[in-house]
N, C-alpha and C positions, 0 to 999 in steps of 0.2 A: 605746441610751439612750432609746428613744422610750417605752420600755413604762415607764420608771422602773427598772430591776433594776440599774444602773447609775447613778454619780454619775462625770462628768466635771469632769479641773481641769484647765486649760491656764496653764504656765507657761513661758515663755522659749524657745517653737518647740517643746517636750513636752506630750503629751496624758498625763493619767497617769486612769485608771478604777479605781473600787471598786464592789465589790458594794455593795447598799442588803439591808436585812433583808428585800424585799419579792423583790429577788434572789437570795438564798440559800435562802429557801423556792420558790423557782421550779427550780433546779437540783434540790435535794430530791425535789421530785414529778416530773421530766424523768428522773432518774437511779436514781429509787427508792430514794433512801438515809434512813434513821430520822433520828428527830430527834435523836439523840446526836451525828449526825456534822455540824459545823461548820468553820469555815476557822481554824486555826491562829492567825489574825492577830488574833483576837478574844479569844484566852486571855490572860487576864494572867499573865507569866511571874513568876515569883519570880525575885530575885537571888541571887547564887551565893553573895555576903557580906550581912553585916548594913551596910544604908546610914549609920547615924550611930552612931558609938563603940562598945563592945563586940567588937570583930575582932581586931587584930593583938597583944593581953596588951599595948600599950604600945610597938610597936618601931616606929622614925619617929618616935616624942615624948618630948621631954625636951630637958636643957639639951645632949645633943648629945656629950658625956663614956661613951661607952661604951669596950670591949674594945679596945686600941688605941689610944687616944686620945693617952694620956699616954707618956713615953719610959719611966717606971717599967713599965709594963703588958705 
């Protein structure tokens, strides 16, 4: 952590470490990798679903009267 290539955080008896962008280009030129190659953690992932409305055509919502409900059904 002396050079900076690292950020340390200490919480609750745990040390936990991140690369700093000044440590990732240091690995880079140590390891001879392009610049394309970066650490995973840094991508923003998409979500698998749409986060607000537009997903399930409506099933979960409503007055709760579906397939079943009624003794007629």
């Amino acid at each position: 952590a002396s050079r900076n290539y690292l950020s340390e955080i200490y919480s609750w008896r745990w040390h936990y470490y991140t690369l700093t962008n000044e440590g990732i280009e240091y690995l880079r030129e140590v390891l001879h990798l392009p610049a394309q190659v970066f650490p995973s953690t840094l991508t923003k992932q998409r979500p698998t679903r749409a986060a607000l409305g537009g997903g399930d055509a409506g099933e979960g919502k409503g007055s709760g009267k579906g397939k079943g409900w009624n003794k007629e059904d």
